[in-house]
N, C-alpha and C positions, 0 to 999 in steps of 0.2 A: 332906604335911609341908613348912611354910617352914624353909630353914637363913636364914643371917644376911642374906644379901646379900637375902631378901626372894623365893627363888628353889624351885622344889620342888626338893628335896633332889640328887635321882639326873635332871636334866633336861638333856638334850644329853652325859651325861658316860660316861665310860666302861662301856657294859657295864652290864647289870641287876644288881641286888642284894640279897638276902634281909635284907639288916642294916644297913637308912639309917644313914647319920650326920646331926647337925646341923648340921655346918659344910659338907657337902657333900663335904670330904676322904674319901678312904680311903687311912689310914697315909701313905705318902710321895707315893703317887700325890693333891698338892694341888689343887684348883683355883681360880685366880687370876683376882679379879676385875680388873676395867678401873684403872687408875689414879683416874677420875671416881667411880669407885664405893668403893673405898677412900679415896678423899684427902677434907680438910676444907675448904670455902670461907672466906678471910677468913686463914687461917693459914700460917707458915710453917717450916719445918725450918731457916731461917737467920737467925742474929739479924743486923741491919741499923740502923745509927744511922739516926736522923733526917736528912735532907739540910737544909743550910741556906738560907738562901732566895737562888732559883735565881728568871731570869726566863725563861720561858719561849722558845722559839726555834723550836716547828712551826707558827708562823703559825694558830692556832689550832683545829689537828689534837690537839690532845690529847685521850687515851681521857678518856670522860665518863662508862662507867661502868664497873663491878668487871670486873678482864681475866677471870674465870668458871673461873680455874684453880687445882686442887687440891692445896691443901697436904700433904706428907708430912715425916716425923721421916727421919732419915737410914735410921736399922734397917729402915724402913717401905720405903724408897727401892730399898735394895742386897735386899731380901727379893723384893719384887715381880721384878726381873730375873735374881736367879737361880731363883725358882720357873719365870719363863717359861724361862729359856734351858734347867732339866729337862726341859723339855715338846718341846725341840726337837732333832731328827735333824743329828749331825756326822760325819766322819771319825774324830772318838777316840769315840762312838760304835761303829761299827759299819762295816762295810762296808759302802761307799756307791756302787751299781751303776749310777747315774746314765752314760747311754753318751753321747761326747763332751764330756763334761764332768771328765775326769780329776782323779777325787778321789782324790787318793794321799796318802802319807801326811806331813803337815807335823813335819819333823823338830825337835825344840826347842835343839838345837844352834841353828840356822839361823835362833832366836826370840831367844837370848842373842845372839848376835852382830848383829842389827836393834838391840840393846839397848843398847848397847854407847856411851859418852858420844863426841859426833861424829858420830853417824848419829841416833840415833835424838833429837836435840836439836837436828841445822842446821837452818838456817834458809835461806830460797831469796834473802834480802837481804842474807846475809853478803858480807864483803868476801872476795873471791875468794883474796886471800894467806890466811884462815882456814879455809877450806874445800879445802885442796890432798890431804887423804886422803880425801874424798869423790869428788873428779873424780878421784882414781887409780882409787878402784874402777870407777866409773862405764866409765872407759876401758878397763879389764881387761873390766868384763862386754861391753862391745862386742866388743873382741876375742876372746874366747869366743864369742859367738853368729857372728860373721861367720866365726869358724874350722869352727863344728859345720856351718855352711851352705854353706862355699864361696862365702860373697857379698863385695860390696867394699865396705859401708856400712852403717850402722848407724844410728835414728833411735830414740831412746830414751824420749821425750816422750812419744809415746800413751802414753794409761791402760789402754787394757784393747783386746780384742779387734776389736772395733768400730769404734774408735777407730783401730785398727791398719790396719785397713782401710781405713779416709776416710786414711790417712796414703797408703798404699800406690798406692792411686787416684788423690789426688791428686799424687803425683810421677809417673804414668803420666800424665796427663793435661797437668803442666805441659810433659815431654816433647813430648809429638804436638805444645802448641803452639809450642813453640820450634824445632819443622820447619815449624812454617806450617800443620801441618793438624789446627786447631782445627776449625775448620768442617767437616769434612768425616769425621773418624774417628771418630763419634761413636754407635758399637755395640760393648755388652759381652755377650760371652758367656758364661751361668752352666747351668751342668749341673742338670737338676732334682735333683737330690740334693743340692745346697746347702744350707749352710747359710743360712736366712732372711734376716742380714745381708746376707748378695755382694749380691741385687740391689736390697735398699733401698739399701748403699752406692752403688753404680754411678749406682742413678736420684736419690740425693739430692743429685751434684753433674750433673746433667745428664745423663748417658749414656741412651740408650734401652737394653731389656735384652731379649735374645733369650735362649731355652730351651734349653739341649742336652739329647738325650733319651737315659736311660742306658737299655742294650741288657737283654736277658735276664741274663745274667750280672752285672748292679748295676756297668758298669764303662761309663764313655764310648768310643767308638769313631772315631779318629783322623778317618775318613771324614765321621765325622756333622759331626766339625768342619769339615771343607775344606768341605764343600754349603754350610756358611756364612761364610763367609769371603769378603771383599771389601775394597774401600779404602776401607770404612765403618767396618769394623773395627777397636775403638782395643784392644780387650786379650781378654783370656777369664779370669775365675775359677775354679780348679781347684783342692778339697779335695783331698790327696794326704799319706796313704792319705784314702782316700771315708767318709763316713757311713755307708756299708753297712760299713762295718769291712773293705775292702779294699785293695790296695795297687794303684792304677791302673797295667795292664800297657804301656798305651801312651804314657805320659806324655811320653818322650823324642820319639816322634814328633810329639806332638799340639805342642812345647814347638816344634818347625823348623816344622812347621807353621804357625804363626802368627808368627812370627817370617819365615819368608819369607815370609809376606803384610803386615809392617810391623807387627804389631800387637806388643802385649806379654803376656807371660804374666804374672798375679798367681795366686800359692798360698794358699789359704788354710791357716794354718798350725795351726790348731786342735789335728789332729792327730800333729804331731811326735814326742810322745811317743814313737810307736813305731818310729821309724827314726833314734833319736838316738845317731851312732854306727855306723851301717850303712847311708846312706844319703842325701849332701848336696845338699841342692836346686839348690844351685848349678850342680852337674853335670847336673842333670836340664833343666835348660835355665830355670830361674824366675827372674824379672827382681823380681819382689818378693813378699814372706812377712814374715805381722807372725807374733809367736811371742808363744804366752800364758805364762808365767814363771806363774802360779797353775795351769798347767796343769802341764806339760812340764818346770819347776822349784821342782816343790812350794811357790811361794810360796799364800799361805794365799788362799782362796776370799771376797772381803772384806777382810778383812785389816784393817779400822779406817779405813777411807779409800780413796782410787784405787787399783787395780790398776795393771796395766804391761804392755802389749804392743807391746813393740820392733818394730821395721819393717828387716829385713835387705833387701839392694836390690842390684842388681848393677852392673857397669861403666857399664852403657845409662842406669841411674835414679838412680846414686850423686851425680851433681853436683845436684840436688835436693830433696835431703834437706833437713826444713824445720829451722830455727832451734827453738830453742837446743841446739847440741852442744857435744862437749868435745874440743878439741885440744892437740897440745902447745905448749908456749909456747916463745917465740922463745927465751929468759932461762932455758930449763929448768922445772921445773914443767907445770901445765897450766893452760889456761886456757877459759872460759863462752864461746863465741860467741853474743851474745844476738842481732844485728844483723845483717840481710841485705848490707849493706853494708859489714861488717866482712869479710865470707867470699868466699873467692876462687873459690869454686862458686856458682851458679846457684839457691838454696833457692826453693821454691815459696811460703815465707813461715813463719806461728807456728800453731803448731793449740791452743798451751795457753801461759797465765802464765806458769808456770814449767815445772820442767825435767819433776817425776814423784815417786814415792813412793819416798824414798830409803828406806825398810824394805824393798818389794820389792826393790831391786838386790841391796841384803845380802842379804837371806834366797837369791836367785836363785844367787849368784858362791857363796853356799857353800854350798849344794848341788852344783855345781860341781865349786870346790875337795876338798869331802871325798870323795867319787863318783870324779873322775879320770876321764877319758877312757874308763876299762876298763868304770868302776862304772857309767859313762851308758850306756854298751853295752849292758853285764848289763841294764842298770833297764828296758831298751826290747825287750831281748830276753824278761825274766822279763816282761812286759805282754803281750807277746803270746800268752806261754808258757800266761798263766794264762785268757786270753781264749779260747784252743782248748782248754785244760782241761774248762772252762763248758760248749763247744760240745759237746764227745765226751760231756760225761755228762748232757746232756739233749737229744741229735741223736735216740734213739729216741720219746720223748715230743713234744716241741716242735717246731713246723714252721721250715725255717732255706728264706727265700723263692729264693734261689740256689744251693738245694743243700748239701750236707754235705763241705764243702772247708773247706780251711786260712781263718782270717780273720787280721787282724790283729790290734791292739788292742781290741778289742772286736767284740763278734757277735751279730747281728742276727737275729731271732726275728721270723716274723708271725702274724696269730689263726687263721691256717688249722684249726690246732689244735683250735681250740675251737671248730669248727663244728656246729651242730646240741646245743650244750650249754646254749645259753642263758648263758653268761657271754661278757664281753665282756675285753678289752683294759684298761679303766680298773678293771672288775671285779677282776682278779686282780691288779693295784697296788695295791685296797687291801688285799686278802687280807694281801700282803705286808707291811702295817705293821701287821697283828696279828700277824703271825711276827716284828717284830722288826725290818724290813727297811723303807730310805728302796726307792721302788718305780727300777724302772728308766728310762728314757728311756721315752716314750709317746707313739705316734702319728708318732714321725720316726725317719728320712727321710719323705716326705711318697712314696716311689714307692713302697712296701710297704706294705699294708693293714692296719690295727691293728697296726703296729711297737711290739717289745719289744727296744730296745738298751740293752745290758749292758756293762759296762765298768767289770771291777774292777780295773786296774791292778798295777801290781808290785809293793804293800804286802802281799798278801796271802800267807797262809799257806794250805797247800795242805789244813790243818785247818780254816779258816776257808772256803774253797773247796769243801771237803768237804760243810760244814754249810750252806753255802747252795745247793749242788746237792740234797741230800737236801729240802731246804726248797722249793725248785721244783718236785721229782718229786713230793712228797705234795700241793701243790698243783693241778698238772696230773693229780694220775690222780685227787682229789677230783671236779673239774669233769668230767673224761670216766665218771665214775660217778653222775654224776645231785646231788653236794650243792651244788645251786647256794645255794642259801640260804647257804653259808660265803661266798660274792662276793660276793651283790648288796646283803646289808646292811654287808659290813665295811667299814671297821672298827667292831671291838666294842671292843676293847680301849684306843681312842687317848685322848688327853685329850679329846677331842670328835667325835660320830662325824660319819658321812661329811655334806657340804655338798650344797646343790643350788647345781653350780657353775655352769650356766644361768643360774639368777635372778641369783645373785650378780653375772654379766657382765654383764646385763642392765640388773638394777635396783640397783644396789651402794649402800652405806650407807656414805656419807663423813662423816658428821656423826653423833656421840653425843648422843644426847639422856635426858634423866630418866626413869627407867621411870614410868608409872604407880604413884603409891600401892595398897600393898596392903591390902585393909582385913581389919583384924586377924578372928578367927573370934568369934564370939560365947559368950561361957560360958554 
């Protein structure tokens, strides 16, 4: 049986069925064709006068035939994107167990005040006397973040984590060469438990990158650093707490370390969340930490445009902080330092246009504001609280690769478990999205074998916690009883089941094209 789109009814779609439909629907659970396949050629949802006669001005670049895209009616428009965004896994969803990736909870407080006329309407070419309660916030959240970190500087303009990095890197780097040893300090060192970023950052502005190898225990080892160490050495990359969802015991050392061999320490600060409040980098001896604000201050994951990850820096890096910052003004007020030449420190130069995604600041400064010093405590203390929650009620079941100790923010699972079951690691993440469940972190750290890191943050309720442990345990003692057949086909239940995600990598389909006519059945 064809439904409309020309399609057998029940084909790729949730789960078998004794009572086709002909649209292919069952009840709310819809399924939504492509845009190409819904939309009209030739039509359009907005009425448009005539233009009057224009002469042409692309040197005779003009499209010559139909641009081949599909008309929709507005209903038709705003239908298609909320039937897909049903289809898709969020934080007001469900718990979302993604490990370093802190999906907490975006508070809507923190969405009206992004909202708010003045922020959520400047513009980056206003004239600076118009814009004076924007660079107030802007300069409050700096002083917030350099306070939770004990750093001297603040660098606001990265967009996102990444970004934070190439920021942080490179004021490590303009450093070494304003001592003259560009040439010569030119090795980073990145712990294999890294995140992937550290050493593409490192090697995409030049740095060659050495490995540090983490010991038995998931933790770097002060030693393994000094064996490398030399006057080659321009910095080292150190997550803290770790991707194994640890809190590095040596870090104070590893921080003199490398600092009496001239080099600089960079933190990757991904993880913050759990020490926010109990823990300032600053003191740890860290010369730079970009901070994810989508992470560590629930600004939203996305968010409609750029992220924002700040770059906190210390005494040693603060005079290179790049353009454009906000200072105070001579006349009172504040004022945009757009120009390297205006600024009476040393900036490494502009990494972006403008300044950043003033919705993040807001939503970031009031989370903040409303939390207080006390509530970011709590927020970093209940994350961990609920991460060794996880760990105590599934440490008999699930294999924990360093042992059954305290983690932090999240806790780190390998497939030991599931040896000799016949399911694998990807296996039981899809399980989990026919329970209900975005799957957890898969395959990283890259040191622990079929990793399963979890990472439910402080939003959760210990009912909610409850129910996804019970949800893991009927999983795991499923697979060690023999029903592998519940793994290796799930999901059943998703809008679309599982992918061959091989091929797709392989041979990917960037281009939509016309099905084949289907020729009707004969009577």
């Amino acid at each position: 049986m064809l439904n409309r789109q020309g399609r057998p009814s029940s084909a790729g779609e949730a789960g078998t069925t004794t009572h086709p439909t002909f649209t292919g629907n069952k009840a709310l659970a819809q399924i939504e064709p492509l845009l190409f396949e819904i939309g009209r050629y030739g039509t359009t949802g907005v009425d448009l006068d005539e233009p009057d006669d224009f002469q042409p001005r692309l040197g005779g670049l003009e499209r010559k035939e139909a641009i081949g895209l599909p008309g929709l009616s507005e209903p038709e428009t705003m239908r298609h994107y909320v039937r897909l965004s049903q289809q898709n896994y969020g934080i007001d969803t469900g718990l979302f167990p993604l490990g370093s990736c802190t999906m907490k909870h975006n508070a809507r407080l923190n969405e009206r005040m992004a909202r708010l006329p003045g922020f959520a309407d400047v513009h980056p070419l206003q004239p600076v006397s118009t814009v004076q309660g924007a660079l107030e916030l802007m300069s409050e959240l700096g002083r917030y973040l350099v306070t939770l970190t004990n750093m001297t500087a603040v660098a606001l303009s990265p967009k996102a984590g990444a970004h934070g990095e190439l920021c942080g890197m490179m004021a490590i780097k303009a450093a070494i060469e304003a001592k003259g040893e560009g040439a010569t300090r030119n090795v980073v060192l990145v712990p294999d438990s890294a995140h992937g970023t550290n050493p593409a950052t490192a090697a995409l502005i030049g740095f060659k990158v050495k490995p540090v190898p983490a010991r038995e225990d998931g933790s770097v080892h002060v030693e393994d650093v000094k064996k490398l160490l030399g006057p080659d050495v321009a910095a080292i990359m150190l997550t803290n707490p770790n991707t194994c969802g640890l809190f590095e015991p040596q870090v104070a050392e590893i921080a003199k370390a490398i600092h009496d061999a001239g080099a600089y320490f960079y933190c990757d600060g991904a993880n913050f969340n759990a020490i926010v409040g109990k823990a300032k980098p600053g003191d740890l001896g860290v010369d730079a930490m970009h901070i994810n604000l989508h992470k560590t201050f629930s600004t939203p994951h996305g968010g409609g445009g750029p992220g924002s990850g700040p770059v906190v820096l210390s005494a040693r890096l603060a005079p290179f902080a790049p353009v454009p910052f906000v200072r105070a003004g001579k006349d009172g007020g504040f004022e945009l330092v757009e120009q390297e030449s205006d600024a009476a420190e040393k900036p490494f130069g502009r990494m972006t246009a403008f300044h950043g995604q003033m919705g993040m600041y807001v939503r970031a400064l009031s989370y903040m504001l409303s939390h207080g010093a006390d509530g970011m405590k709590q927020a970093s203390e209940d994350a961990v609280l609920n991460a060794n929650y996880i760990r105590a009620g599934l440490a008999d079941l699930l294999s924990l690769p360093f042992g059954n100790k305290p983690c932090m923010h999240e806790v780190l699972f390998d497939d030991a478990w599931l040896k000799d079951t016949g399911v694998t690691t990807l296996d039981v993440a899809k399980a989990m999205i026919d329970e209900g469940y975005h799957p957890m972190t898969m395959y990283f750290p890259l040191v622990v074998h079929g990793a399963m890191l979890i990472e439910p943050t402080e939003s959760e309720s210990k009912a909610s916690l409850d129910l996804f442990i019970a949800t893991l345990r009927d999983l795991a003692m499923a697979a060690k009883n023999g029903d592998k057949e519940r793994f290796t086909g799930a999901p059943y239940h998703a809008p679309r089941r599982r992918l061959d995600e091989t091929r797709a990598a392989r041979n990917p389909v960037l281009k939509w094209t016309p099905p084949e006519p289907v020729a009707e059945a004969a009577e």
